[in-house]
C-alpha positions in Angstrom: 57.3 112.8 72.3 57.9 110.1 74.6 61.1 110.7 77.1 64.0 108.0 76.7 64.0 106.0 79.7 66.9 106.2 82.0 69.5 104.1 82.1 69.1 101.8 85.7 72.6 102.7 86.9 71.8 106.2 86.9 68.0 106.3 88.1 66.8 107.2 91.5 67.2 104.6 93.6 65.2 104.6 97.5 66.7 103.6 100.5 66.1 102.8 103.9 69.3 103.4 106.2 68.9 103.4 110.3 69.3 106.8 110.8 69.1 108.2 114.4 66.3 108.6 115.9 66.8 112.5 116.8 64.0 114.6 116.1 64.0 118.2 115.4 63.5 120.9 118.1 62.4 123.8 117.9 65.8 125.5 115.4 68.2 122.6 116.3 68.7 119.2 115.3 68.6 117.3 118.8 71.7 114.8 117.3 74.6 115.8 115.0 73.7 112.8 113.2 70.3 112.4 112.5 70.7 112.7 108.7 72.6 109.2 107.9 72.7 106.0 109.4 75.0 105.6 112.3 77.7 103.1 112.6 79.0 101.6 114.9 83.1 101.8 116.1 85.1 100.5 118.5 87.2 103.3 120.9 90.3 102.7 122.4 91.9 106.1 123.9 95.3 105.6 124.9 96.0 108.5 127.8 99.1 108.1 129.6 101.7 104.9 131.1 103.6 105.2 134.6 106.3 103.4 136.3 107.3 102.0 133.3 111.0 99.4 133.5 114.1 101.0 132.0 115.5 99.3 128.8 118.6 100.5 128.0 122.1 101.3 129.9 121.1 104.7 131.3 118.0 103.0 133.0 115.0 104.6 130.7 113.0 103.5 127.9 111.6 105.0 124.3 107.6 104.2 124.9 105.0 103.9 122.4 101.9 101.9 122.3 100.3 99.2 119.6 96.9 98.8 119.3 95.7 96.0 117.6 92.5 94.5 116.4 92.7 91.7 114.2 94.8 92.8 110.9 94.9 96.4 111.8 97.0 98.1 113.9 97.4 101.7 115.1 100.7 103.3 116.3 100.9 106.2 118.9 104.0 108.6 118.9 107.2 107.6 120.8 108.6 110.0 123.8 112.7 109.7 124.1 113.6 109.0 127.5 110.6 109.2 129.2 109.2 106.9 131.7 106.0 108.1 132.6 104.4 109.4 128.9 101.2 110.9 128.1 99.7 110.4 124.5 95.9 111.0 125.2 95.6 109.8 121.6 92.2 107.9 120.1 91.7 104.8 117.9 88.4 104.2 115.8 87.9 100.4 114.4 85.1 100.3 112.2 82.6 97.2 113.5 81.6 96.2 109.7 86.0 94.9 109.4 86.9 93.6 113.0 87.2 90.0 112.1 88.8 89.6 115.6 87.4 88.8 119.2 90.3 90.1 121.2 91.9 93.7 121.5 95.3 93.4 122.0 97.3 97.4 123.9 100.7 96.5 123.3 103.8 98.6 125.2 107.3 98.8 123.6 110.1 100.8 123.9 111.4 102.2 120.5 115.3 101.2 119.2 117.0 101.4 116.4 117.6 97.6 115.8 114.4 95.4 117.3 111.9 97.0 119.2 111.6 95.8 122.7 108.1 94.4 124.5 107.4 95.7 127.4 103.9 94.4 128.6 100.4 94.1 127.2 96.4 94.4 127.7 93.9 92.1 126.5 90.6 92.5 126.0 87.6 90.2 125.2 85.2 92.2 122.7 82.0 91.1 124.0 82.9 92.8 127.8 83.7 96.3 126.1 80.9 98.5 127.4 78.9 100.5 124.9 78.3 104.3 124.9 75.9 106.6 122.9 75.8 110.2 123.1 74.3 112.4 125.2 76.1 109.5 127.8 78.7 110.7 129.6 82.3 110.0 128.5 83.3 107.1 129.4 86.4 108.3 132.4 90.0 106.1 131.5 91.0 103.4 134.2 94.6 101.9 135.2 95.7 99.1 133.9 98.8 96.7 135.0 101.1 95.4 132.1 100.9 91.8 131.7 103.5 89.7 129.8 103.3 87.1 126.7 102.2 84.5 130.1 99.7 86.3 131.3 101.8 87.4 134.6 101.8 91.1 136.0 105.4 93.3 135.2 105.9 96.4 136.1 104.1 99.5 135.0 100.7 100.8 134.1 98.5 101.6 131.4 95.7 104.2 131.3 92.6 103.3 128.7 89.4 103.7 127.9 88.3 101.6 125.7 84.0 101.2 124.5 81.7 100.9 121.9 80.1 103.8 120.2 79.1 105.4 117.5 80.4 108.6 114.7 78.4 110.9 116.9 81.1 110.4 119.7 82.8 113.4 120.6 86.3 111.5 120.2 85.3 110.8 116.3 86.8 113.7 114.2 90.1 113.3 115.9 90.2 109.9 116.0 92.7 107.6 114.1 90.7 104.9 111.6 91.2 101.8 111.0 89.3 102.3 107.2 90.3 105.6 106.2 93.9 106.9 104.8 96.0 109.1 106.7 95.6 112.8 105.7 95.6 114.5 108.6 93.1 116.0 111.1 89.2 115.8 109.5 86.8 118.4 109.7 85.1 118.3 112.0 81.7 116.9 111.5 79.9 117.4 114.9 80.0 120.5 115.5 76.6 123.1 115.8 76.8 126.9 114.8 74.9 129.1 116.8 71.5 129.2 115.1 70.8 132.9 114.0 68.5 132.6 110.6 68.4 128.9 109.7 70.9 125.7 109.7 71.0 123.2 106.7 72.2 119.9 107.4 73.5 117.2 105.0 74.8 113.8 105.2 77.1 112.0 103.3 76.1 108.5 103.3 78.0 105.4 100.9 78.6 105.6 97.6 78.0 102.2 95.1 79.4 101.3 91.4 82.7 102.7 91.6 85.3 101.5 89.2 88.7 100.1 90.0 91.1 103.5 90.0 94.6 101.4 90.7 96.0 97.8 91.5 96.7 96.5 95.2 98.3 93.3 95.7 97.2 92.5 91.7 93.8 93.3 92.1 91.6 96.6 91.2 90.8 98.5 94.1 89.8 102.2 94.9 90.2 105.0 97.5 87.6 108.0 97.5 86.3 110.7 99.7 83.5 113.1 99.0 84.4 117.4 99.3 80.8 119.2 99.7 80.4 123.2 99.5 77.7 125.3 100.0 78.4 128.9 100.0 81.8 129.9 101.6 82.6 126.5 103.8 83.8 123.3 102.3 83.9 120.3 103.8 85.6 116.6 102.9 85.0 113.5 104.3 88.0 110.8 105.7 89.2 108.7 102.9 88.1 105.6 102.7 90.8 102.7 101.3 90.4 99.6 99.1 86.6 99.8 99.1 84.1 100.0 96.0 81.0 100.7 98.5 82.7 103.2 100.4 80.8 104.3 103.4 81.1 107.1 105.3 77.7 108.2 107.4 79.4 111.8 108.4 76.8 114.7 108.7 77.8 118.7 108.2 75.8 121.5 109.2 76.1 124.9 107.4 74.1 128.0 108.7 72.0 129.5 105.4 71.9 133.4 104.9 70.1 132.3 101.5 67.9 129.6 100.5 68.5 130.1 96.9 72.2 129.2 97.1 73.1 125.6 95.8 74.7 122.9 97.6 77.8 120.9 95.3 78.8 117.5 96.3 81.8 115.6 94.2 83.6 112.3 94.5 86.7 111.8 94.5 89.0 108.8 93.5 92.8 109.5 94.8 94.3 110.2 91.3 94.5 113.7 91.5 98.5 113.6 91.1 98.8 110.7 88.0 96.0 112.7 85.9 98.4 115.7 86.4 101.1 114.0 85.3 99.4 112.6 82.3 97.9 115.3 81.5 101.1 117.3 81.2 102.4 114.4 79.1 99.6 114.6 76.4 100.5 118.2 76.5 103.9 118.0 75.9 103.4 115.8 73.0 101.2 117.8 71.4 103.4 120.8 71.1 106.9 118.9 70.9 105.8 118.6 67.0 106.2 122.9 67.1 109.0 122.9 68.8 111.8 125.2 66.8 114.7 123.2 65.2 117.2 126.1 65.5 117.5 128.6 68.4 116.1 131.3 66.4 118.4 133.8 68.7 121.2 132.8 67.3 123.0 133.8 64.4 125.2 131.3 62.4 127.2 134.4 60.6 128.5 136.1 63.9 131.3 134.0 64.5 132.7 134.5 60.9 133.6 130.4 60.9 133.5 131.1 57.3 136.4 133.7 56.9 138.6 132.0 59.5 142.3 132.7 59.0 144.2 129.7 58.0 147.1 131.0 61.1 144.3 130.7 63.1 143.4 127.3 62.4 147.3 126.7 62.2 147.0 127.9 66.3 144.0 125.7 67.2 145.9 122.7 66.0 149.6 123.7 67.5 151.3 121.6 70.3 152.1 122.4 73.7 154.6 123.9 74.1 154.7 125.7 70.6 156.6 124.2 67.9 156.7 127.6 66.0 159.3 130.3 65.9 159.0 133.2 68.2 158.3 136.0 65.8 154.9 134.0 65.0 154.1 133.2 68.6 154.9 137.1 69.5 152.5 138.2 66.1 149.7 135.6 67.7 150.4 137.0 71.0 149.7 140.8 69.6 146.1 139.4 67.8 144.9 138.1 71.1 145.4 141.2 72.5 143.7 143.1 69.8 140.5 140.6 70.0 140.4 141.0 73.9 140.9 144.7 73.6 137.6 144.9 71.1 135.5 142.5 73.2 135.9 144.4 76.4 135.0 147.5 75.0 131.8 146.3 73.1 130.9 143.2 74.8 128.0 144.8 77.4 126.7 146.4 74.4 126.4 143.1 72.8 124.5 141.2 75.3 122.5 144.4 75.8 121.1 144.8 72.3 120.8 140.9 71.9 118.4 140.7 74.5 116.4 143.9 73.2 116.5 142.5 69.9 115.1 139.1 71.6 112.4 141.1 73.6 111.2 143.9 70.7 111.0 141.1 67.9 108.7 138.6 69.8 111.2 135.7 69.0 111.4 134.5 72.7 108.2 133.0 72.5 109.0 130.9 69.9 112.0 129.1 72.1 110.3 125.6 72.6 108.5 124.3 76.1 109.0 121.3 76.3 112.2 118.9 75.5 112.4 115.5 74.6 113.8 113.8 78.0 111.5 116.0 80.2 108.5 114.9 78.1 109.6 111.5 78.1 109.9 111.3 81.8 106.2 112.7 82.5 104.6 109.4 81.7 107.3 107.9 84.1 106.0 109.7 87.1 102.1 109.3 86.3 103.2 105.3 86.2 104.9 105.5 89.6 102.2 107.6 91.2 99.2 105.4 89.5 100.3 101.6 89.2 98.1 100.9 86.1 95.8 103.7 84.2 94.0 101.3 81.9 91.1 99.5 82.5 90.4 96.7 84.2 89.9 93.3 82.7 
């Protein structure tokens, strides 16, 4: 019997990515990224600023720096008060979106209306040195401030800015330019001391993906990958508004067995509206079950049906009493009689309600789910996911 052929989309597909040209040696791989093809970044570590103007009344300044390449921009932390601030903070601009040829370090001190300029640094792209591991980092130099003319202000800047690769050492803790925000990454360089063998794997792109939510009125996607072999796991940065994601990271794991299995899964950043919806199919599906009475509760136990007719005669007297005191004082005497009974037997109500509740199973029967709650869950998948249906 002949096999059915594969569908193309699915099929084995070869490739021929620039991967490094480490080579193994001896237990070791000689580079952290041999395994995928290397791309290339541009670096801009922002260390520290000194003798920097004061800009408000008590003669100091709120400092934070802008870097800016192009449409993207990265933001370091603000210090309060502080004239002389250290960030030591990294920025990573992929090479395959600068659509830029200047770098623009911006200095501002922080307020709460408008945001004041303080000096800048420019820098042409084509005289940004390049660096490639094993190179030695590249060491930060002073910079003086310049402002919108081009004329030297007060204070200085310390960079280091160059062009290198996702082998650099200042990689994993870097800020992206092409990958969300979601905190610190693993970190993706690092060896473990070899003691039986070390596997290595590297994550590489990712092609064919389908639109997941709208930006700006168009389809657009944001995945990661999460690999796990054995114990560790590992995820790679997130990578926004991209169909052809590509993220070139490499992970080394040290194997005690060679028969355990490595699982790698992508990921589309929906992990939130599918709850949501899911909980709304859910809640639909059992809303047709739900009970129509409260089966706890026992329509006969007020004795509606036996009421006096004084007593209705009380409900529906004015205030103050329109009645002659003999009745007011025979009312008075009932509602001491009722109070009197309740007090004495009204623990020993609640007690054997909820026994009865527990011992007959009926608790389980009280519904799940209500109608607005249900109603909303739909509302919140909407607000997390902009649109769930396809694309046209």
């Amino acid at each position: 019997m002949q096999k059915p052929q594969q569908p193309v989309e699915f099929a084995l597909k070869e490739t021929t990515p620039k991967i490094g040209a480490g080579a193994v040696t001896g237990d070791k791989l000689s580079c952290t990224y041999d395994l995928v093809e290397q791309m290339q970044y541009l670096y801009v570590r922002v260390v520290k600023a000194k003798d920097l103007p004061g800009k408000d009344i008590t003669g100091s300044c709120d400092p934070y720096v802008e870097v800016k390449l192009g449409n993207y921009k990265g933001v370091t932390k603000h210090f309060e008060k502080k004239s002389n601030p250290e960030w030591n903070q990294v920025f990573a601009f992929s090479k395959e979106r600068i659509q830029a040829s200047v770098l623009e370090v911006v200095l501002k001190d922080h307020d709460v209306v408008l945001d004041d300029f303080m000096g800048r640094i420019m820098f042409e792209l084509n005289d940004i040195p390049k660096r490639v591991p094993p190179d030695s980092p590249l060491a930060p130099q002073w910079y003086r401030l310049e402002d919108r003319k081009g004329d030297k202000v007060k204070g200085e800047l310390m960079l280091a800015v160059w062009m290198g690769t996702q082998a650099d050492e200042a990689f994993p803790d870097a800020w992206h330019s092409d990958a969300a925000t979601v905190g610190p990454m693993a970190n993706s360089k690092a060896i473990v001391e070899v003691q039986h063998w070390d596997f290595g794997a590297g994550v590489i792109s990712a092609q064919g993906l389908m639109p997941m939510k709208t930006k700006d009125g168009r389809g657009t996607t944001d995945a990661f990958c999460v690999a796990k072999y054995g114990q560790k796991w590992v995820r790679t940065r997130t990578i926004v508004d991209s169909f052809i994601p590509k993220w070139n990271e490499q992970y080394i794991w040290e194997v005690f067995d060679p028969c355990t299995v490595l699982t790698i899964v992508l990921y589309p950043e929906l992990i939130l509206p599918t709850i949501f919806l899911y909980l709304f199919l859910i809640g639909i599906w059992n809303y047709r079950w739900r009970a129509r009475h409260p089966p706890h509760m026992d329509t006969r136990l007020s004795h509606a049906d036996v009421v006096h007719p004084d007593e209705l005669d009380e409900e529906f007297d004015t205030f103050p009493t329109s009645k002659p005191a003999d009745t007011v004082r025979m009312r008075y005497d009932r509602l001491r009689s009722i109070a009197g009974r309740v007090q004495t037997g009204g623990d020993m109500a609640t007690q054997g309600e909820r026994f009865n509740l527990c011992s007959a199973g009926e608790i389980q029967e009280r519904p799940l789910y209500s109608l607005p709650f249900v109603s909303l869950l739909p509302l919140f998948s909407m607000l997390l996911h902009s649109k769930l249906l396809p694309f046209s």
